[in-house]
Backbone bond lengths (Angstrom), bond angles and torsions (degrees), N, CA, C in turn:
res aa  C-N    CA-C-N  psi(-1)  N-CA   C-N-CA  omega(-1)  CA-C   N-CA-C  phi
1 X - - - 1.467 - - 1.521 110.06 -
2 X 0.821 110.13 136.25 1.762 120.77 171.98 1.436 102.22 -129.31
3 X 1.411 99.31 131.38 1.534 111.33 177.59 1.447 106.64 -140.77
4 X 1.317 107.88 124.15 1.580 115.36 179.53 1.588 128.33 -121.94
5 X 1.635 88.37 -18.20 1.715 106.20 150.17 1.281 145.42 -126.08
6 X 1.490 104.28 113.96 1.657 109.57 -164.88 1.701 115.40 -101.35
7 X 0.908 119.84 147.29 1.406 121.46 -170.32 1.653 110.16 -133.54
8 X 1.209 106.98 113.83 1.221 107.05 -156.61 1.899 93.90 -117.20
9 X 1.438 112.34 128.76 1.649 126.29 -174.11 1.324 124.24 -141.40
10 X 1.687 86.92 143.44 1.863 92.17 -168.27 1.599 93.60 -130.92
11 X 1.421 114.03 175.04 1.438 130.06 -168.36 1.384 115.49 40.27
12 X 1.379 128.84 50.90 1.421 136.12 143.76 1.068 109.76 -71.88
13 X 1.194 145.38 5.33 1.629 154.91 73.01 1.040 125.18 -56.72
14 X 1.538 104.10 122.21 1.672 115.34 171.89 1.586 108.31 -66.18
15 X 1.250 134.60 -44.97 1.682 110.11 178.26 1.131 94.22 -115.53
16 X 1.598 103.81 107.21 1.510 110.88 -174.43 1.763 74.69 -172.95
17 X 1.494 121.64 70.79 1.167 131.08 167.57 1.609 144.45 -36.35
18 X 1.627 87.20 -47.20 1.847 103.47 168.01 1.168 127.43 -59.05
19 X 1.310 117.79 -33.69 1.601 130.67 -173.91 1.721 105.41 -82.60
20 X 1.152 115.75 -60.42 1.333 110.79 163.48 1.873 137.08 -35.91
21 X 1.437 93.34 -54.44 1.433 95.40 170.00 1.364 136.86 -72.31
22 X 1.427 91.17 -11.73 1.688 107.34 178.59 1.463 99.84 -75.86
23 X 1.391 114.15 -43.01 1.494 133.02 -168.40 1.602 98.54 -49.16
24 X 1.409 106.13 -61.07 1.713 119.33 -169.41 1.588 88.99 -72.57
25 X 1.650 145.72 -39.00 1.441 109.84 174.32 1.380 124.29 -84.27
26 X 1.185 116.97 1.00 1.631 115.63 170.04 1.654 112.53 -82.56
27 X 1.411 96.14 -43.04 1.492 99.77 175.23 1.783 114.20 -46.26
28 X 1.196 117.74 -46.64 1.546 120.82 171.24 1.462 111.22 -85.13
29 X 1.374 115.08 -17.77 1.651 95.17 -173.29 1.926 86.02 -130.40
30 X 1.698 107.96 77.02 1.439 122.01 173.11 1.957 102.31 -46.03
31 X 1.427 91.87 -70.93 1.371 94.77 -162.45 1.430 120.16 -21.59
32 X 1.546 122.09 -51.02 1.567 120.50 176.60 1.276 117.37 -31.29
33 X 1.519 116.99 -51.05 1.210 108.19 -162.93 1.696 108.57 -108.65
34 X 1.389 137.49 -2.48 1.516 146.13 167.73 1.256 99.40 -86.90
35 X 1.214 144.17 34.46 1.673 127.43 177.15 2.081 95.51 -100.18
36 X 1.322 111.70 18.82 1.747 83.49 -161.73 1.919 77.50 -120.60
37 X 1.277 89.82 170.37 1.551 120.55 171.58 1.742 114.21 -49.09
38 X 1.060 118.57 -7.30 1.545 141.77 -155.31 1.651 112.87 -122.53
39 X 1.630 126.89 114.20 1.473 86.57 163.65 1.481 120.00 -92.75
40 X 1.685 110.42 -177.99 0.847 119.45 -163.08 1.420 110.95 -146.73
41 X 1.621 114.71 123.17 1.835 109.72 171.67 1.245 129.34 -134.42
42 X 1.063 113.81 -171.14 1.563 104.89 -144.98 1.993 88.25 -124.87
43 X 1.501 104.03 152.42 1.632 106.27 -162.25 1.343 103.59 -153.96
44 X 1.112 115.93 82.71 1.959 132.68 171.43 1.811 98.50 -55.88
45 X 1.296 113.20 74.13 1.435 95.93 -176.84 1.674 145.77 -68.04
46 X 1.344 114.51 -20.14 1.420 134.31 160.90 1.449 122.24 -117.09
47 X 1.076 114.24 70.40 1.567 117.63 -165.11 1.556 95.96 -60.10
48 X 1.759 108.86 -40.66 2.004 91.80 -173.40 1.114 114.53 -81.62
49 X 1.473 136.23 -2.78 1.611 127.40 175.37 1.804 83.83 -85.54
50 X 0.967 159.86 -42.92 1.038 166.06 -119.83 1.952 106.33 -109.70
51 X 1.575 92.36 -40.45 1.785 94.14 164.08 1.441 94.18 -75.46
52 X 1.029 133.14 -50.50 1.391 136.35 -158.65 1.593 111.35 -66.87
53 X 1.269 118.32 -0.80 1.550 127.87 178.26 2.230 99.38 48.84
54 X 1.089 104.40 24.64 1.914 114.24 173.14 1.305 111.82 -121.59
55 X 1.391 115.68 142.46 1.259 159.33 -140.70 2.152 84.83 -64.08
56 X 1.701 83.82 -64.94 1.689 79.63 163.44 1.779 89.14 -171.06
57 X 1.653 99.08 170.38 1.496 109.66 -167.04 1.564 103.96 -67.28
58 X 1.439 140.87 -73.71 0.928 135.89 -141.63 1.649 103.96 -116.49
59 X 1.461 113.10 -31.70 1.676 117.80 -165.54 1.582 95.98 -170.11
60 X 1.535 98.62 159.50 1.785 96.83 -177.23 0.873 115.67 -74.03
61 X 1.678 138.62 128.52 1.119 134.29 146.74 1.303 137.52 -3.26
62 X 0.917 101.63 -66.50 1.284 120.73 -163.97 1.440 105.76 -83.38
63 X 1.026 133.43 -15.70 1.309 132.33 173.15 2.426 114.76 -96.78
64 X 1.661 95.00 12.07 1.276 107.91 -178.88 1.445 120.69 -101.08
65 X 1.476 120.07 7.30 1.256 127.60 -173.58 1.957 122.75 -86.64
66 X 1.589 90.71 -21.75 1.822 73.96 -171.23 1.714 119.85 -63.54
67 X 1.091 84.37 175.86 1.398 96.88 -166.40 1.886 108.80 -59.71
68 X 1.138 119.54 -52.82 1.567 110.58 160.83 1.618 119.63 -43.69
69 X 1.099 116.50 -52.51 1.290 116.01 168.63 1.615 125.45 -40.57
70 X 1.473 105.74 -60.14 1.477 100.87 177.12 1.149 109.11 -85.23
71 X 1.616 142.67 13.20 1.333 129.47 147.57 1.332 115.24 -82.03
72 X 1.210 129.36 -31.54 1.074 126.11 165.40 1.518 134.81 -36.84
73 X 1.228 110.63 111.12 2.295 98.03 -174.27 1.227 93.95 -109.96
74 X 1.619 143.83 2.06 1.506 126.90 144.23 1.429 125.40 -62.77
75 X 1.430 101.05 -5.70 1.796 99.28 178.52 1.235 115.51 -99.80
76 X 1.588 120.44 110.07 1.770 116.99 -148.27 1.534 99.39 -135.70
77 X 1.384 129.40 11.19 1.525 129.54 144.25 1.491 106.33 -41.96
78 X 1.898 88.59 150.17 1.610 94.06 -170.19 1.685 99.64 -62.88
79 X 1.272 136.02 -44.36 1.464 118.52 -179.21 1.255 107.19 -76.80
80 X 0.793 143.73 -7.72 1.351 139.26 163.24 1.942 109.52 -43.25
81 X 1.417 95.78 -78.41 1.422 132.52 -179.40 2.182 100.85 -46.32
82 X 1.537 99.06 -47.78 1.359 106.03 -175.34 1.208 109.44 -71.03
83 X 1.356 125.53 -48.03 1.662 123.20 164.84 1.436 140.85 -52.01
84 X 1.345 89.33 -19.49 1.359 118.72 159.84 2.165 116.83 -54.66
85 X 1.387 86.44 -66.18 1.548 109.39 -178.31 1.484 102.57 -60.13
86 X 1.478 118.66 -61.78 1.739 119.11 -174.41 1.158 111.02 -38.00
87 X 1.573 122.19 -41.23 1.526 142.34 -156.48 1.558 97.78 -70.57
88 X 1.310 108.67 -93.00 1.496 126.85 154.87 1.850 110.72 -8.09
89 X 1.609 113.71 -51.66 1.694 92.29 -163.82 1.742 85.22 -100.70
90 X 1.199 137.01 -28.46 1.128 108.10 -150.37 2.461 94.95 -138.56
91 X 1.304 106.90 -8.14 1.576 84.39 154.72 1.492 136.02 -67.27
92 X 1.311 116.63 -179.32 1.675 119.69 -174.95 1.927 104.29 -69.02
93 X 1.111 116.80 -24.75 1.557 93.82 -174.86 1.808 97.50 -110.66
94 X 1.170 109.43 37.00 1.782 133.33 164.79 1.537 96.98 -71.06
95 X 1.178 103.59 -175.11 1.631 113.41 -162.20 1.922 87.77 -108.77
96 X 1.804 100.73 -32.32 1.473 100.53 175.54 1.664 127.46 -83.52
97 X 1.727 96.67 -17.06 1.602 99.82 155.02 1.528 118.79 68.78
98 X 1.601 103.17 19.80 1.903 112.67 -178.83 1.602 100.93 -53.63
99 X 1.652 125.77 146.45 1.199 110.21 148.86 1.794 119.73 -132.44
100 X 1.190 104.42 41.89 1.382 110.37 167.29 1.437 96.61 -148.22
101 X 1.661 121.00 150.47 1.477 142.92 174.15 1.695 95.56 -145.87
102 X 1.733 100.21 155.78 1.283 104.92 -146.43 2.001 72.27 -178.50
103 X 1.891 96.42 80.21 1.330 126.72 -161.79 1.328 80.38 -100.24
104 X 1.686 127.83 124.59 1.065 139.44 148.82 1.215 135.33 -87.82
105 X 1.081 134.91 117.72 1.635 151.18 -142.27 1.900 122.75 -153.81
106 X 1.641 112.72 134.39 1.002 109.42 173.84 1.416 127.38 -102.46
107 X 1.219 139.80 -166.60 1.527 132.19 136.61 1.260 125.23 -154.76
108 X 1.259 111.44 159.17 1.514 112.25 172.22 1.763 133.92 -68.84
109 X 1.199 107.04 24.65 1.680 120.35 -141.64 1.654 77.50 -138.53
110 X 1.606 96.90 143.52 1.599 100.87 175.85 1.376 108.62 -85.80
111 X 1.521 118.47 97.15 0.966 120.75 -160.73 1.946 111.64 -103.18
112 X 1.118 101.47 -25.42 1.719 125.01 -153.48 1.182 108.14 55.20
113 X 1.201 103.02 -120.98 1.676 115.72 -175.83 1.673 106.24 -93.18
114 X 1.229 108.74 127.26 1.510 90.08 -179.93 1.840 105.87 -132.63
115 X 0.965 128.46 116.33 1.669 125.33 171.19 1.739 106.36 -69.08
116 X 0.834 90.40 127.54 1.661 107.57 163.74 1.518 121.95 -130.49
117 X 2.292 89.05 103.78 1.575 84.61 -175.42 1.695 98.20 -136.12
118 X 1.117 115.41 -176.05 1.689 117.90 177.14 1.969 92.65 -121.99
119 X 1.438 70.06 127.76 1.979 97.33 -162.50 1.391 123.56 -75.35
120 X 1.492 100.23 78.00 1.729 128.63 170.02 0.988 113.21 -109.54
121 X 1.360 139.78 160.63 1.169 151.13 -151.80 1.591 110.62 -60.65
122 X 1.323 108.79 -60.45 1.306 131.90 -171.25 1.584 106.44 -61.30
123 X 1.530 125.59 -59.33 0.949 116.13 151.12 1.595 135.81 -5.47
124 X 1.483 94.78 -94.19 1.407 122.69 -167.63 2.091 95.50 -54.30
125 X 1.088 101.06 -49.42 1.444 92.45 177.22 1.470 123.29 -64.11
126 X 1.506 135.19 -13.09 1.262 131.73 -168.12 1.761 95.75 -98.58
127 X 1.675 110.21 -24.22 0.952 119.52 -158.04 1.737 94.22 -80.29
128 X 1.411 124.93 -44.81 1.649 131.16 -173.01 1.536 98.80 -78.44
129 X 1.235 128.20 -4.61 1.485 132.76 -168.81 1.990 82.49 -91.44
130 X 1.187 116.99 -60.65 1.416 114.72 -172.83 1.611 120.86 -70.34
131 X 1.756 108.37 -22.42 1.324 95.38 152.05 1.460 137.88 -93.79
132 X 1.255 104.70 20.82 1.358 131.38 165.89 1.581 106.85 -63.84
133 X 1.270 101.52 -66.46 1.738 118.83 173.60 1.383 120.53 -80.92
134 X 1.155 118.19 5.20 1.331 111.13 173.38 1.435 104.74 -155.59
135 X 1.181 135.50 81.01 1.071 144.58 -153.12 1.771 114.70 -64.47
136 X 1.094 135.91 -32.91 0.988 134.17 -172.79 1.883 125.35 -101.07
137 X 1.572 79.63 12.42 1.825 100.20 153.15 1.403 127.00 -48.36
138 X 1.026 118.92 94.94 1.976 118.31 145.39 1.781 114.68 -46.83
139 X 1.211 97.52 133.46 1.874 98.60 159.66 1.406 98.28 -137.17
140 X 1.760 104.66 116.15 1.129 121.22 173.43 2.065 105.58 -91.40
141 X 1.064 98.80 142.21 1.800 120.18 178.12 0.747 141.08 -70.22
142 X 1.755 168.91 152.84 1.050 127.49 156.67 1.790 79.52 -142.54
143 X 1.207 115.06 164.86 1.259 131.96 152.84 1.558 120.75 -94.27
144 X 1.164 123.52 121.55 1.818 116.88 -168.24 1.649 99.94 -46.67
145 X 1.183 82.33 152.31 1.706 77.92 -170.38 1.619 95.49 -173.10
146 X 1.182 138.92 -160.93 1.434 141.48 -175.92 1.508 105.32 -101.33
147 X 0.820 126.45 -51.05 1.809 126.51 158.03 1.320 99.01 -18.70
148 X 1.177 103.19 -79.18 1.746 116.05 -159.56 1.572 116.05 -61.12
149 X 1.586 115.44 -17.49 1.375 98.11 -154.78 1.617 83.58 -121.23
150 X 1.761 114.89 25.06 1.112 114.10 171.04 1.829 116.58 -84.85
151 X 1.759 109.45 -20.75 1.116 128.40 -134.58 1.366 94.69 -90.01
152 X 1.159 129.87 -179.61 1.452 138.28 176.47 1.712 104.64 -66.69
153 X 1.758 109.30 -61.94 0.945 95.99 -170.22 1.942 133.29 -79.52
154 X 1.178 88.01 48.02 1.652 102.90 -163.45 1.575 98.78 -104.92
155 X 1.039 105.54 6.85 1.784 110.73 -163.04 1.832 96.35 -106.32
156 X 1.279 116.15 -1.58 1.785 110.76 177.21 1.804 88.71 -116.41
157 X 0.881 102.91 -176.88 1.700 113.32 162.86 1.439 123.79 -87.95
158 X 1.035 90.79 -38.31 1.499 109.49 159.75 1.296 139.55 -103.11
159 X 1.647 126.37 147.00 1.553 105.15 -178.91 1.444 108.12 176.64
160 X 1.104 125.16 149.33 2.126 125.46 174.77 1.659 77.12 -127.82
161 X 1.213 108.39 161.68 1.523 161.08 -166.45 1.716 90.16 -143.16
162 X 1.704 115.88 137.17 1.136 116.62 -173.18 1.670 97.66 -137.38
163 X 1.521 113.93 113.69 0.973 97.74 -179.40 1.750 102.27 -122.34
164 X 1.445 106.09 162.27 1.460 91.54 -170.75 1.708 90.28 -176.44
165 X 2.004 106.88 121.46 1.225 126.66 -168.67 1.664 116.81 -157.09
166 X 0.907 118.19 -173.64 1.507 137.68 4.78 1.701 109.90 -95.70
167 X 1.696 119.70 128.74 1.069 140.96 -160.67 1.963 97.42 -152.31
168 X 1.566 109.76 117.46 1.369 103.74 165.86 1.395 136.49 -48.02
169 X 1.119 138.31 144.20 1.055 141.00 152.28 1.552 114.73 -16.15
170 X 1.747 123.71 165.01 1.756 106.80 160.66 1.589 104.47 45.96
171 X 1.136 135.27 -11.43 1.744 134.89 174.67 1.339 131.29 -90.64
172 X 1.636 130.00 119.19 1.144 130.38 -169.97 1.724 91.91 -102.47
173 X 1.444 121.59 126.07 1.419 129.55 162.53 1.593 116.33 -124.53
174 X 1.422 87.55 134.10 1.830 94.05 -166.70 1.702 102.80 -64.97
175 X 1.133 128.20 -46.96 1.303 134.40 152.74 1.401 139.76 -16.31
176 X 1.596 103.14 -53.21 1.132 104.97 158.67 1.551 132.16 -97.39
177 X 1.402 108.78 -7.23 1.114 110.73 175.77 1.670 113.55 -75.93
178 X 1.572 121.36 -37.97 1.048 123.49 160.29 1.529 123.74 -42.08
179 X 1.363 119.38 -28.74 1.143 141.22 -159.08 1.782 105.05 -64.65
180 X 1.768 90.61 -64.06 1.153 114.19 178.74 1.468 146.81 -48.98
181 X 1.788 81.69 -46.89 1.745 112.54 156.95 1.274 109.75 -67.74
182 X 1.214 140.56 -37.42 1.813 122.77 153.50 0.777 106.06 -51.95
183 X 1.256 139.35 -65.63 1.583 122.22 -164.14 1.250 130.47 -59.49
184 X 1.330 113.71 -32.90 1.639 119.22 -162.35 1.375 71.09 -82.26
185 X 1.412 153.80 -79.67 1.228 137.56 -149.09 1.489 120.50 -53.94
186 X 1.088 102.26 -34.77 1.826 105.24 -177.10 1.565 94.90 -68.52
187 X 1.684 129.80 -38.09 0.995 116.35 -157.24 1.871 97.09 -83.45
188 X 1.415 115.17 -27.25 1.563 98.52 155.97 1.559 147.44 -72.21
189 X 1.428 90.83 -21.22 1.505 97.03 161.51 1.855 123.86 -73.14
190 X 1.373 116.60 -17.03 1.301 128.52 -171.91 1.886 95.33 -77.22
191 X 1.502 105.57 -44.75 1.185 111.89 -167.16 1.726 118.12 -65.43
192 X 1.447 103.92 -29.42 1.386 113.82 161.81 1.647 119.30 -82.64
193 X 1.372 101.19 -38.98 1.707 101.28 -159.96 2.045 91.18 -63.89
194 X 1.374 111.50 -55.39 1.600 132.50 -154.37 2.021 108.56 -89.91
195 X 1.639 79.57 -59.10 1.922 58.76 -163.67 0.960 123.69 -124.32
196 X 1.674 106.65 56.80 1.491 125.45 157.39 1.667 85.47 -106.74
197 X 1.004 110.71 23.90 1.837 80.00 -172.17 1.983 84.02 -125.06
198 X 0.985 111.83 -40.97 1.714 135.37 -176.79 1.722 100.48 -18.19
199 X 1.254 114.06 148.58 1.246 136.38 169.19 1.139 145.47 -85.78
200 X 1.167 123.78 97.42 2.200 109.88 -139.59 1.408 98.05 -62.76
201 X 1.468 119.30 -27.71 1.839 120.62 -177.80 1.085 104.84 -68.26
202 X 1.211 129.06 -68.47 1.398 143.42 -164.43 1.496 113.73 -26.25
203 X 1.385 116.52 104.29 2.107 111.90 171.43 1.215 103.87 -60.45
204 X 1.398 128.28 168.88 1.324 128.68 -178.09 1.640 84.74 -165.80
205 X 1.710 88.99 136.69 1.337 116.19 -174.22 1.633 114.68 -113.49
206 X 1.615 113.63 112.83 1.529 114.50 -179.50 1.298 114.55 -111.22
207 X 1.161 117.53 138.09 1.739 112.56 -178.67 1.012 112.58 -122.89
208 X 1.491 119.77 159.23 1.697 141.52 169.87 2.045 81.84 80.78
209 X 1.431 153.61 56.60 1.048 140.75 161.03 1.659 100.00 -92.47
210 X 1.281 103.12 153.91 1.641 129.64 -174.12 1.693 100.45 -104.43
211 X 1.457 117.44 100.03 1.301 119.57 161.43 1.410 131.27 -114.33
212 X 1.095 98.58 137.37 1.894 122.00 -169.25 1.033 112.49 -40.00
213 X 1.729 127.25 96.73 1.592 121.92 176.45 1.959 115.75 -69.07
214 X 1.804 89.51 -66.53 1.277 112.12 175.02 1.627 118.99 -164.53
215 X 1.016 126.52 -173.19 1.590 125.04 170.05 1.633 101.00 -117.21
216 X 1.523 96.18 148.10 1.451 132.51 172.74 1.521 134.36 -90.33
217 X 1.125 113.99 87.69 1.371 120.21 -175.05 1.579 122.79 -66.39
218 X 1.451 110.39 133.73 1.765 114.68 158.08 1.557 104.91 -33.45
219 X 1.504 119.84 143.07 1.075 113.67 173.33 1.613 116.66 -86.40
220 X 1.228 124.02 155.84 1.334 133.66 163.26 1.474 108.42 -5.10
221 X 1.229 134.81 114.17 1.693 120.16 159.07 1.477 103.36 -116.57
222 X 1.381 141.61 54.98 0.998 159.87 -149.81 1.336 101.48 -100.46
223 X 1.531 121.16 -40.35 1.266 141.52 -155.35 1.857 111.02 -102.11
224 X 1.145 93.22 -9.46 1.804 107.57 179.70 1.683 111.88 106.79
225 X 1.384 96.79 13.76 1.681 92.71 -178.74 1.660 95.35 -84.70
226 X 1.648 87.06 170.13 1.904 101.88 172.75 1.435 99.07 -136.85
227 X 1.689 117.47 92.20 1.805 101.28 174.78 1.526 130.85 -85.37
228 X 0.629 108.19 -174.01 1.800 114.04 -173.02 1.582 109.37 -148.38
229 X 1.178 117.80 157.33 1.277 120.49 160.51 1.082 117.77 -60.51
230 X 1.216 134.06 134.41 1.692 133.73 -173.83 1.284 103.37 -50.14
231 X 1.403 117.81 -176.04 1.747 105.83 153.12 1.313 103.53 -123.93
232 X 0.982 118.35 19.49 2.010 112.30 144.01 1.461 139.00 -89.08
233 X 1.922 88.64 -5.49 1.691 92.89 175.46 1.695 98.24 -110.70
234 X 1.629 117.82 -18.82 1.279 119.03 -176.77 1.740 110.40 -45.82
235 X 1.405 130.50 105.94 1.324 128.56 149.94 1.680 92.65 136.95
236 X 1.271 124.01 -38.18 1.145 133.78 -169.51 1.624 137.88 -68.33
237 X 1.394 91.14 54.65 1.694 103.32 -161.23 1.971 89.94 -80.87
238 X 1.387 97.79 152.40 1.726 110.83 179.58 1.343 121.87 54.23
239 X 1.961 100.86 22.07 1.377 100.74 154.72 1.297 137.19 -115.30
240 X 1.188 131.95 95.21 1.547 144.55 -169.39 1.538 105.91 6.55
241 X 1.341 103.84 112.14 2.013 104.31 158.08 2.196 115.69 -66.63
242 X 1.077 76.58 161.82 1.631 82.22 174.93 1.743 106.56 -157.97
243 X 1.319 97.09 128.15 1.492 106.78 -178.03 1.413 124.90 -4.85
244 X 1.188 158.96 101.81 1.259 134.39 172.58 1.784 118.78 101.03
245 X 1.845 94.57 -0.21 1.726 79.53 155.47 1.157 155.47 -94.22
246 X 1.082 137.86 151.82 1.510 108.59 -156.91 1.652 117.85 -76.94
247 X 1.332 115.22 160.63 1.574 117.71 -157.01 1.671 99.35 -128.07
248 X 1.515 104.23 -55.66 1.730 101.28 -179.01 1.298 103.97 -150.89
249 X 1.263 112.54 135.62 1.583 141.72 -177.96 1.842 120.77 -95.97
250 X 0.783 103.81 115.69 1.693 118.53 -162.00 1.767 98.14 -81.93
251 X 1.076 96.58 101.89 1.865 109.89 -165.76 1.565 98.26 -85.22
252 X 1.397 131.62 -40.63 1.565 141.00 -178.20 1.771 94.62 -51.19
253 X 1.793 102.69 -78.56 1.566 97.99 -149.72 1.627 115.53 -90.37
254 X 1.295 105.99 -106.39 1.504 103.95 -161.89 1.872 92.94 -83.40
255 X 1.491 134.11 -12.29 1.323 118.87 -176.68 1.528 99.30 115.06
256 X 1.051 131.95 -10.20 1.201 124.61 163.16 1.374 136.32 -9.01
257 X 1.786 115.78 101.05 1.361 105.52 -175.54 1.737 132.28 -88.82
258 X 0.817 139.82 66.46 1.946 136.93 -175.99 1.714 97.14 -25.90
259 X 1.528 90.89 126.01 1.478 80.60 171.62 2.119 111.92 -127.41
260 X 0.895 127.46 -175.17 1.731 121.50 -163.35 1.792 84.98 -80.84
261 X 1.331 109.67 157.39 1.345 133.77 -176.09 1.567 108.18 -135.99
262 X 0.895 117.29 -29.56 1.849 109.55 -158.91 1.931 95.27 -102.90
263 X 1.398 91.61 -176.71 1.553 91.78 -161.47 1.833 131.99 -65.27
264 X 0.955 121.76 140.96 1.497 120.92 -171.10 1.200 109.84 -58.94
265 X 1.764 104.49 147.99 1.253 115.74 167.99 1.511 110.66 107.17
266 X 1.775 126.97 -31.56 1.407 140.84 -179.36 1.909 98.74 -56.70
267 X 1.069 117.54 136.44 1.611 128.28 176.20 1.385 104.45 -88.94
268 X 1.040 105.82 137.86 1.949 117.08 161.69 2.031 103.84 -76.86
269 X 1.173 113.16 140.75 1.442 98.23 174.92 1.809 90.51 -144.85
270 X 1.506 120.87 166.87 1.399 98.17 -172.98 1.697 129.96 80.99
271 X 1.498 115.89 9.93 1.313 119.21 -131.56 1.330 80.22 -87.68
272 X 1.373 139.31 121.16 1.420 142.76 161.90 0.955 125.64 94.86
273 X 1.862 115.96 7.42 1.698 122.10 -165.59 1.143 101.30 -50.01
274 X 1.693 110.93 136.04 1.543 125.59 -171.66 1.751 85.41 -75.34
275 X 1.021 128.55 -61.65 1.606 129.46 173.79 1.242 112.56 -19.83
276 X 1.092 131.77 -66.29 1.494 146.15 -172.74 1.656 114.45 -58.88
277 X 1.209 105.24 2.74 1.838 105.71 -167.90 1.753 101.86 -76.26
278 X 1.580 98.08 -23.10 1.580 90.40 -166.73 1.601 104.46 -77.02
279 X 1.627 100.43 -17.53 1.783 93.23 -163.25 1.626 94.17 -92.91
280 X 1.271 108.36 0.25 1.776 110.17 168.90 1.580 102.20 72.55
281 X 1.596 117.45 37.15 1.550 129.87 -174.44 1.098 93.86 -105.21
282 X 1.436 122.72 150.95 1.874 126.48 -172.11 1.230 93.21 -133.50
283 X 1.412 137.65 -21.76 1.701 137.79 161.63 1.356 107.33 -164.14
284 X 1.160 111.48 -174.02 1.857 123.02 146.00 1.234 128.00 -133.45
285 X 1.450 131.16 151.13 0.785 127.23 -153.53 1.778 105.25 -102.40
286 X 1.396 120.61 158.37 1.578 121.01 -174.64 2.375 84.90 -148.88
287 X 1.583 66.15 158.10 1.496 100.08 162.99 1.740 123.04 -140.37
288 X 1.514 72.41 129.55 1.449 79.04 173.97 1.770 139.15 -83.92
289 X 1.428 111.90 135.53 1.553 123.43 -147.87 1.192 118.26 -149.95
290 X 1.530 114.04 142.34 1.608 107.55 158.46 1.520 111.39 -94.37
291 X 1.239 115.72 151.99 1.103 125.08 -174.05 1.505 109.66 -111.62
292 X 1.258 118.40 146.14 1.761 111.48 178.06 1.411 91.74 -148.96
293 X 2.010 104.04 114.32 1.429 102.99 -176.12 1.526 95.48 -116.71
């Protein structure tokens, strides 16, 4: 892989604070991020969900990228229309031809550091290069799939999504913003130090990775219940389920506890994303794996 243009983006959520402000200090303080062999630019992606202090104006972003979508010219929501444009000025069959993005993102979910990539070589290797340097990195997985190739960063060949929490919505934290700025840098230094140099033959073996089973829904409240996340699974993303723990607690009626059913050992990750309330998702589930691509 050779990559010589990186495109690095914040506010593909409008209150998704960290990514933005980094955006406005790189923009004045270039040098940080132009010192490598590679260029590199900077991409405020929803400036009006972003006046609007909302997630996004009409529909998620990030879920406006596949390829039906941006052929589509009946689809005329503002992200609709905007995914359109990102594609056009700044994907790989663009006239500017970027092929790495390095989508910065927060959440409300105790997430720490979390990589979010779809598990190809190049990937997974820039991604173990940064938990090299930052040891207490997650790299969550995805298999290409329609999810994934809905997202912004599905438009290079390459790409991490950086997510890293739990931090409110509308919230600037010095903590995590520091957080971030390691990362996006480690993840540019990996890209110069490692995989411009990388071997298209070569297998490469990653361990302890988090891959995408499925997502977990609120249960039914059809019946007059109101559930909640338990508070024994509340906070506990990438820690092994086991038969019979409890998941959500029925706060309306008699107290009713839901407890895990499917096989031991699968992680909750996502556990409570305030984001996720509209799609009525309460986590998702990952397994843990080595990968050999």
């Amino acid at each position: 892989m050779k990559t010589d243009k990186v495109l690095i983006v914040g506010g593909t959520h409008g209150n998704e604070l960290t990514g933005i402000f980094l955006l406005n200090h790189w923009i004045n303080n270039k040098n940080e991020i132009s010192k490598y062999e590679y260029m590199t630019e900077l991409l405020l992606s929803n400036k009006k969900a972003i006046g609007q202090k909302k997630r996004y104006v009409d529909k998620d972003l990030n879920r406006c990228f596949s390829r039906d979508n941006l052929n589509n010219m009946n689809l005329k929501s503002h992200e609709d229309m905007l995914a359109k444009e990102i594609d056009k000025a700044y994907g790989s069959k663009s006239h500017s031809g970027f092929n790495f993005i390095i989508d910065m993102h927060t959440s409300t979910s105790n997430m720490g550091i979390t990589l979010m990539i779809e598990s190809n070589r190049f990937n997974l290797k820039i991604a173990d290069y940064v938990r090299e340097h930052i040891p207490d990195v997650n790299i969550y997985c995805f298999e290409k799939s329609t999810r994934t190739q809905s997202c912004l960063r599905s438009i290079t060949p390459y790409a991490i999504g950086v997510e890293i929490g739990p931090v409110a919505q509308n919230l600037l934290c010095h903590k995590t913003i520091n957080k971030m700025r390691l990362t996006v840098n480690s993840i540019l230094d990996a890209i110069g130090s490692v995989c411009n140099k990388i071997d298209e033959n070569d297998l490469y073996e990653v361990t302890n990775v988090y891959c995408h089973i499925d997502d977990v829904y609120f249960p039914d409240d059809s019946a007059g219940c109101e559930y909640l996340i338990h508070e024994e699974l509340e906070g506990k993303n990438y820690q092994p389920l086991k038969k019979g723990d409890p998941l959500f607690i029925d706060i309306k009626g008699k107290g009713e506890v839901v407890r895990y059913e499917s096989e031991d050992n699968l992680c909750p990750v996502f556990v409570n994303e305030a984001a996720y309330y509209d799609k009525n998702i309460a986590f998702s589930l990952v397994e843990r794996k080595t990968l050999v691509k």
